[in-house]
C-alpha positions in Angstrom: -7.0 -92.8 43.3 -9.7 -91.5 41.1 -8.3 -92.3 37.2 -9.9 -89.1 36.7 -8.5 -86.9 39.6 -4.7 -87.2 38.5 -4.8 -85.2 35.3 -7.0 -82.5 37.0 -4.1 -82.4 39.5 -1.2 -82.3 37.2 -3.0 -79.4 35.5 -3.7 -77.7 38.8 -0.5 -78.2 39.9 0.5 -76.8 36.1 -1.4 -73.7 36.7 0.2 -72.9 40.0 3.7 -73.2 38.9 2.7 -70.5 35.2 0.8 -68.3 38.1 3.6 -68.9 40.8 6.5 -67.7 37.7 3.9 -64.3 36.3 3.8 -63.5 40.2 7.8 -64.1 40.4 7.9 -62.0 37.4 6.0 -59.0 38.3 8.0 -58.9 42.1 10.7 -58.6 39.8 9.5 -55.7 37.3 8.7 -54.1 40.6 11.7 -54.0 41.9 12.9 -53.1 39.2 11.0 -50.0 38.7 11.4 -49.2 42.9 15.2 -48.9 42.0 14.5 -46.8 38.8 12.6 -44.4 40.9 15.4 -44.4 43.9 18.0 -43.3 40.9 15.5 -40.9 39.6 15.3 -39.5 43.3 19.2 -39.6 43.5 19.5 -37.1 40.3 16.9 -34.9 40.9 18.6 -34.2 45.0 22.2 -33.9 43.5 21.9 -32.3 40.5 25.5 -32.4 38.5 27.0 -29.2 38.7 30.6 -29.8 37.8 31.1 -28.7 34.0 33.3 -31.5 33.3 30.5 -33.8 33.5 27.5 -32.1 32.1 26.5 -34.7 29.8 26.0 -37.2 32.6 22.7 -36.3 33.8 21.2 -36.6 30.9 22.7 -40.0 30.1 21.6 -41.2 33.4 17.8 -39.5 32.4 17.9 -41.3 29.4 18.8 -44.6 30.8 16.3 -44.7 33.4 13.6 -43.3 30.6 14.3 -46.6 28.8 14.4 -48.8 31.9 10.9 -47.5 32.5 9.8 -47.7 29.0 11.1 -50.8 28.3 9.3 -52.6 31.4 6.3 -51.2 30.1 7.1 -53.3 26.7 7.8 -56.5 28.5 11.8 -56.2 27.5 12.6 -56.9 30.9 16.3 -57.8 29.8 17.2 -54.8 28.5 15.1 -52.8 31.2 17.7 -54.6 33.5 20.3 -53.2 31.1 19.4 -49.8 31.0 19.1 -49.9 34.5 22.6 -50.6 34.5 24.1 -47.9 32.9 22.4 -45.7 35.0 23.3 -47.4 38.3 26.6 -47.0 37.3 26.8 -43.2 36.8 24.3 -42.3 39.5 27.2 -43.4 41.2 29.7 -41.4 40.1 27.6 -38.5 40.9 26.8 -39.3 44.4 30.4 -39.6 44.7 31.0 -36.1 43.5 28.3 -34.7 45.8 28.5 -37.1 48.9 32.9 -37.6 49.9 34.0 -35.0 52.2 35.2 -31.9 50.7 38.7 -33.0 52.1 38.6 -36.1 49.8 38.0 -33.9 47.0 41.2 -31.8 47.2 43.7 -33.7 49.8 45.4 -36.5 48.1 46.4 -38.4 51.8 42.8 -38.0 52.5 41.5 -39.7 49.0 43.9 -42.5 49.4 43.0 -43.1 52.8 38.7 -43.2 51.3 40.0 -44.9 48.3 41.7 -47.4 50.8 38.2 -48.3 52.7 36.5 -48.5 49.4 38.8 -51.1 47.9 38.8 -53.4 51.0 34.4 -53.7 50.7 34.4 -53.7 46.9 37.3 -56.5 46.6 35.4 -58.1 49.5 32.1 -58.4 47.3 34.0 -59.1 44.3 35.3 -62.3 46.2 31.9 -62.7 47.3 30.9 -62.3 43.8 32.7 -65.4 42.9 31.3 -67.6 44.9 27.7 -67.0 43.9 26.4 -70.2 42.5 23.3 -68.2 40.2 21.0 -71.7 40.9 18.2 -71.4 38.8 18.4 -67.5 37.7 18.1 -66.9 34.1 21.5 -66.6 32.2 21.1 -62.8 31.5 20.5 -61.9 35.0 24.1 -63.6 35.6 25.7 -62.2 32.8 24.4 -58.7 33.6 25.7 -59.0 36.9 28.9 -60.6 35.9 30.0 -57.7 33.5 29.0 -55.0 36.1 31.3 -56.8 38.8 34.0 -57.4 36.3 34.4 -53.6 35.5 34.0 -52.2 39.5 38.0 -53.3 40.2 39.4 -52.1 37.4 37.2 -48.8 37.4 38.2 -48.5 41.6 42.0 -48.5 40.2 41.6 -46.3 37.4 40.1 -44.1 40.3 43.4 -43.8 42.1 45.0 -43.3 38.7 43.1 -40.1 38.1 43.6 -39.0 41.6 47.4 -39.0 41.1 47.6 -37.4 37.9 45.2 -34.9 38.0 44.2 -34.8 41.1 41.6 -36.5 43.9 38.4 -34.9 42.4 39.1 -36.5 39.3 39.2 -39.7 40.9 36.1 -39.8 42.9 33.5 -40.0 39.7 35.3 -43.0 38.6 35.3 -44.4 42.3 31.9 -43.9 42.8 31.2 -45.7 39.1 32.9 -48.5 40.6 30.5 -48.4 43.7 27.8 -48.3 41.8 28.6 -51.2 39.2 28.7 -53.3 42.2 25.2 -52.3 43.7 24.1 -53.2 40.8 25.3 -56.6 40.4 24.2 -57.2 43.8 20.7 -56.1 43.2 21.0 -58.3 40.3 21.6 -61.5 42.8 18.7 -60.4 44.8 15.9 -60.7 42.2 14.0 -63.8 42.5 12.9 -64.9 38.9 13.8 -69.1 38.8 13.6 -70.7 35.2 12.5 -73.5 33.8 14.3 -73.8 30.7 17.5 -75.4 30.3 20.8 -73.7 31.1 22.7 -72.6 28.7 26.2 -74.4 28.7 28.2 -71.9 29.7 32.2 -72.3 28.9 35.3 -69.9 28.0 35.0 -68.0 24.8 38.8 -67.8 24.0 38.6 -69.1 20.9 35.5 -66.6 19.6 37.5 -63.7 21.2 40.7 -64.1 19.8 39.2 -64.9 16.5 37.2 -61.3 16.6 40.5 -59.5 18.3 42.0 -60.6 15.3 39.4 -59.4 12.6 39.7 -55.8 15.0 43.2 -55.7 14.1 43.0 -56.1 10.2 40.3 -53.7 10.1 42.1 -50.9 11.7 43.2 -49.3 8.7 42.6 -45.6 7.6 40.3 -44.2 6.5 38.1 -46.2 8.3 40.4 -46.7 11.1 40.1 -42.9 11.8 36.7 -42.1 10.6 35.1 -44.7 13.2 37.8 -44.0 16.0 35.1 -44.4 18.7 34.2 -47.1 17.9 37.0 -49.0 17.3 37.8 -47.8 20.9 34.4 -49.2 22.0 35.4 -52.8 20.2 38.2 -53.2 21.8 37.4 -51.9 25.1 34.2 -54.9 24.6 36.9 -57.3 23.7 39.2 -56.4 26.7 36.8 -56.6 29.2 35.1 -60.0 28.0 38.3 -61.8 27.8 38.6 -60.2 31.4 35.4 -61.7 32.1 36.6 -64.7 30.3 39.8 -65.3 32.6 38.3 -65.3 36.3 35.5 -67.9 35.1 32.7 -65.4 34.8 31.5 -67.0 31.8 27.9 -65.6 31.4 29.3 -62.4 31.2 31.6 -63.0 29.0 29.6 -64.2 26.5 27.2 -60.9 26.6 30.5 -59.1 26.4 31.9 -61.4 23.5 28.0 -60.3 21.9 28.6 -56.5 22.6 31.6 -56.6 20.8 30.6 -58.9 17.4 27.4 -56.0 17.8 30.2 -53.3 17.6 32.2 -54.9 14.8 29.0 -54.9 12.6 28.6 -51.7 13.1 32.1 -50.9 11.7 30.4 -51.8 7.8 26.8 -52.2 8.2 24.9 -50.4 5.5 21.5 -48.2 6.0 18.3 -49.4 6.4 16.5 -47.8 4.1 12.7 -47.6 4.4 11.4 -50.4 1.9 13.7 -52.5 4.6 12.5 -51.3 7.7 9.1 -53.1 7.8 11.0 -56.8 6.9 13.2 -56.0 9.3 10.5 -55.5 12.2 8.9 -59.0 10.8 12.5 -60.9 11.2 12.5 -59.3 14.7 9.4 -60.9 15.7 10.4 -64.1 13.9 12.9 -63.8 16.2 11.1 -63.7 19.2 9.2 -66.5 18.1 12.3 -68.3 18.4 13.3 -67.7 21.4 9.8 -67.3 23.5 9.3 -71.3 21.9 12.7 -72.5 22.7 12.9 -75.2 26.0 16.3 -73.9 26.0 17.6 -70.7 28.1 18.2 -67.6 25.6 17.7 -64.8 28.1 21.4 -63.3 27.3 20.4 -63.6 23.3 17.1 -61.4 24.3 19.0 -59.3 26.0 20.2 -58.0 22.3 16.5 -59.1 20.8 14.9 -56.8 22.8 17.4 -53.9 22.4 16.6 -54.4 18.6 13.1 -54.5 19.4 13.4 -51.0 21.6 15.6 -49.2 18.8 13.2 -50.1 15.9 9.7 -48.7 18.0 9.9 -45.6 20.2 7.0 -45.2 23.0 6.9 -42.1 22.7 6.8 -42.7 18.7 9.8 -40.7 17.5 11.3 -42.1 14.2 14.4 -44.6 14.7 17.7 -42.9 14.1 19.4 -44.5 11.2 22.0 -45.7 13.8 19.5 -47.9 16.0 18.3 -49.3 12.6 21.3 -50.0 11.3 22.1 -51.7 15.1 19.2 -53.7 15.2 20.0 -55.0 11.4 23.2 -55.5 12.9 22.0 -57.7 16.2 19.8 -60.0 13.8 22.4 -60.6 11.5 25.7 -60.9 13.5 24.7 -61.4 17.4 22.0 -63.6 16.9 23.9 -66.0 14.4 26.8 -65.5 17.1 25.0 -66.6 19.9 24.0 -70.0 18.8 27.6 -70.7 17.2 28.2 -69.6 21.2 25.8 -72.8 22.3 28.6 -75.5 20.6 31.4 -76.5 20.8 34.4 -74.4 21.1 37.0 -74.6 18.6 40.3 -74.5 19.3 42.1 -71.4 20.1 44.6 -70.1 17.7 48.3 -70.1 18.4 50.2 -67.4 18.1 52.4 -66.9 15.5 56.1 -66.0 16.1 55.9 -62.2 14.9 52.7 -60.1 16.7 51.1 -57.3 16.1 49.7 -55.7 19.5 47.0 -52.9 19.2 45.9 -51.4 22.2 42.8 -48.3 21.9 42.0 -47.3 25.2 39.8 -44.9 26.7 38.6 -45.0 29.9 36.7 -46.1 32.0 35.0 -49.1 29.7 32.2 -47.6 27.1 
């Protein structure tokens, strides 16, 4: 061969693999943005009507409005994200609109729906399992992971409702469970291979037991009753990563075991005030830096990066609440730091003592 023909082919060959991964990437904003608009569609045709859930339609509006905006930034993690939350509701609402009117109001009838819908959503869930992930960045995965891991335990919640109060109180939280597991499954579909390498994945018993345990201490008044939701929102993190945790759905228990160091920040994070804002948008992009130039795979840590990144700039150019700045100090700070203590080691789990404490804050479903 030609001494000179082999590097031109390497870097031929170099080219069509960065041109083969920006075409892989833009299928995948694409698609992303098709199932936006097919949400979008699905509000607009069932608009919610039932006063108990007023607010949802404009959560669901807001979600996809950040989905949309945040593909237009390049986040394309927490696009997926957003996308999420709305996929979730949207199905709760087609749920209201689309059961027969006899599921709505005959409990024999709900049971017998409810019945049908457990046997295809346990069905997937199984399927779920057995997904291998290959080459998909760890985000993808762990975005997936978390919406399967709340579908079963949303569908039985569902029946819960149904009993107590009723089988149209049921079918919002059924249809949130159908919809958390479209969305993991569109999650397996998209086709956007890595080259980095994987992030070593392994139970985070040890980081969650160590955080449960900080929860506890810190749930003391005044605080414990002046930041009630979000205490509720802690735990409710920490439940459903150890969850996550127990049925070997690693990834997304680490973005779980993230959410949840995110929401014990928040319990005594102080303001950002303006002289801090610009240094803070500079340590964000240091940030980036970081993570764009790493050979490793940090896709779940930009999941959080680029949340930061959405809370501290507006498209539209609205002013940051203090809250998202005091979030995104927050994700820099705590999650980040978190994160790569998450890439060693574990340590070893703590044993309990002979006298416990058990506090339990639940709301439901998982928020």
């Amino acid at each position: 061969m030609n001494p000179l023909r082999k590097p031109i082919l390497l870097i031929s060959i170099a080219w069509m693999l960065v041109f083969g991964l920006a075409a892989t990437s833009q299928d995948t904003a694409s698609r992303i943005r098709s199932e936006t608009e097919r949400l979008q569609k699905i509000l607009k045709e069932n608009p919610v009507t039932d006063p108990n859930f007023a607010q949802v339609g404009d959560t669901v509006s807001a979600a996809l409005q950040a989905s949309v905006q945040s593909s237009d930034a390049h986040h394309f993690y927490f696009s997926l994200e957003s996308l999420g939350q709305a996929e979730d509701l949207v199905g709760g609402i087609q749920a209201l609109v689309d059961k027969p009117p006899l599921v709505k109001s005959d409990l024999p009838a709900f049971e017998s729906e409810w019945g049908t819908v457990s046997l295809r959503l346990t069905s997937l869930d199984k399927e779920a399992h057995g997904r291998t992930w290959e080459n998909a960045p760890a985000a993808v995965r762990a975005l997936a992971e978390a919406a399967q891991g709340r579908a079963l335990p949303l569908l039985d919640g569902a029946r819960g409702f149904a009993i107590a109060n009723g089988p149209a109180d049921g079918l919002f939280y059924m249809g949130q469970a159908e919809g958390e597991t479209e969305f993991a499954s569109f999650c397996a579909t998209l086709n956007l291979p890595t080259s980095k390498a994987k992030f070593p994945l392994r139970s985070y018993v040890p980081e969650l037991q160590a955080l449960q345990t900080r929860t506890n201490a810190a749930f003391m008044p005044p605080r414990s009753i002046e930041l009630h939701p979000r205490f509720i929102a802690l735990n409710s993190a920490i439940k459903l990563a150890t969850e996550l945790d127990s049925t070997r759905f690693y990834a997304g228990a680490l973005y779980q075991y993230l959410e949840a160091v995110r929401h014990y920040g928040m319990l005594e994070a102080s303001p950002v005030d303006a002289a801090k804002q610009a240094g803070l948008k500079e340590d964000l992009a240091a940030a980036r830096k970081k993570l764009t130039g790493s050979a490793n795979d940090d896709s779940i840590a930009q999941i959080f990066l680029e949340r930061a990144e959405s809370q501290t700039a507006h498209p539209d150019g609205s002013a940051p609440s203090a809250d998202e700045w005091r979030s995104a100090q927050v994700i820099l700070d705590r999650v980040l730091p978190a994160y790569y203590a998450a890439r060693q080691k574990a340590s070893p789990a703590q044993k309990p003592s002979g006298k416990t404490v058990e506090i339990t804050l639940v709301r439901w479903p998982y928020t």
